[in-house]
N, C-alpha and C positions, 0 to 999 in steps of 0.2 A: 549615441546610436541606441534607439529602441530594442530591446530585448525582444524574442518573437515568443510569440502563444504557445505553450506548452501544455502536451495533452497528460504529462506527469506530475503527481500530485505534488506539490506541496508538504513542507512537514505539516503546517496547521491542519491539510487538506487529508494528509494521512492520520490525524488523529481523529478525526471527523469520521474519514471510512475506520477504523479501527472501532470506534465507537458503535456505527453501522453493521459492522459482522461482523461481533460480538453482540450487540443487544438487541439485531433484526429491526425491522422497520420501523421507524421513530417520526414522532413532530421534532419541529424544530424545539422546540421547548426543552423535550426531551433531551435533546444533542447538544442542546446550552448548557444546560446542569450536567452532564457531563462534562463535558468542556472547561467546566470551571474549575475542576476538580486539581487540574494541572495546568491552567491558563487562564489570567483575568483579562476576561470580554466583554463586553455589550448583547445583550441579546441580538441585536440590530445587526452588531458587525458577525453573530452568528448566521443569521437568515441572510446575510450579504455574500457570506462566503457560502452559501448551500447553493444560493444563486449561482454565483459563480460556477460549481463546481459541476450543477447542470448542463452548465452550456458548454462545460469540457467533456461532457458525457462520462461523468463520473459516479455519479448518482441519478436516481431520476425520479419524481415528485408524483405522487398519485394527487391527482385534484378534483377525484371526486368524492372524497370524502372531505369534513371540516372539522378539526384543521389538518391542513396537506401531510402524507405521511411522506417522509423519504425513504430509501430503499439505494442500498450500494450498487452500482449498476456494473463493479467490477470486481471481481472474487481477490480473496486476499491474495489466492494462487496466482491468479492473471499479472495482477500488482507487483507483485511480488517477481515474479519473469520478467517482466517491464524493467522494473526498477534496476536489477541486475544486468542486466543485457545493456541498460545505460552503460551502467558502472563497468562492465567489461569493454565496451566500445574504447569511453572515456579515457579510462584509467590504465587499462592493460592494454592499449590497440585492439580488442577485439579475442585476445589470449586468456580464454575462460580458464585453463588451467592456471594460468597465475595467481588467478583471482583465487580459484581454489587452494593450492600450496599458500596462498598469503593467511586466507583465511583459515588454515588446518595448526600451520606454524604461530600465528598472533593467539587461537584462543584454548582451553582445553578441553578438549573433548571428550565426551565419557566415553565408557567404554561400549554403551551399546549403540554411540553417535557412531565411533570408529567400527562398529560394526555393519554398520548400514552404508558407510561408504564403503565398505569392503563388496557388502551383495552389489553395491550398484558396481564397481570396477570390474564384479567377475558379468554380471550381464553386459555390460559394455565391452565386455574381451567375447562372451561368449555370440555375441550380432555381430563381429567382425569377422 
């Protein structure tokens, strides 16, 4: 059975955007020598996955300039909402706080992390 299209990136497809906002709008060339840094590629199979990664509306290609500049057509924020909101569905049934306690108790927080989850729990007490 066929897997279906997913409009979620990819690890490869995440270091590509990670690449993209961080170093703004790039050739593919550009995103190769990146790329390589942590991953040996083909240039070919880089400009194949930018393809790709178009037509998931993931990035998206200026051509009127030469050569094409790419541009992330999704903020690391957006991505980043996406990618969790999988992960909570998936993994926790949909129980974001799980995910939250898993993630509070698995890694160590500093103290001005645990700070910030403090202002966000008293705004969240203070909208109820």
């Amino acid at each position: 059975m066929a897997r279906s299209a997913s409009s979620q990136p990819t690890e490869v497809e995440l270091q590509i955007l990670r690449i993209l906002w961080d170093d703004g709008p790039s050739i593919a060339r550009h995103v190769h020598n990146q790329l390589q840094a942590t991953k040996q590629t083909t240039y070919s199979t880089t400009v194949k996955m930018l393809a790709v990664m178009l037509e998931k509306g993931l990035v998206k290609r200026d051509e009127s300039v030469s050569p094409q500049v790419y541009r992330a057509a999704v903020s690391r924020d957006s991505a980043g909402k996406r990618l969790v909101k999988e992960l909570v569905d998936k993994v926790y049934d949909g129980a974001a706080m799980s995910l939250v306690l898993h993630a509070l108790k698995g890694a160590q927080a500093s103290p001005e992390e645990l700070a910030e989850v403090r202002r966000l729990l008293d705004a969240m007490e203070d909208r109820s």
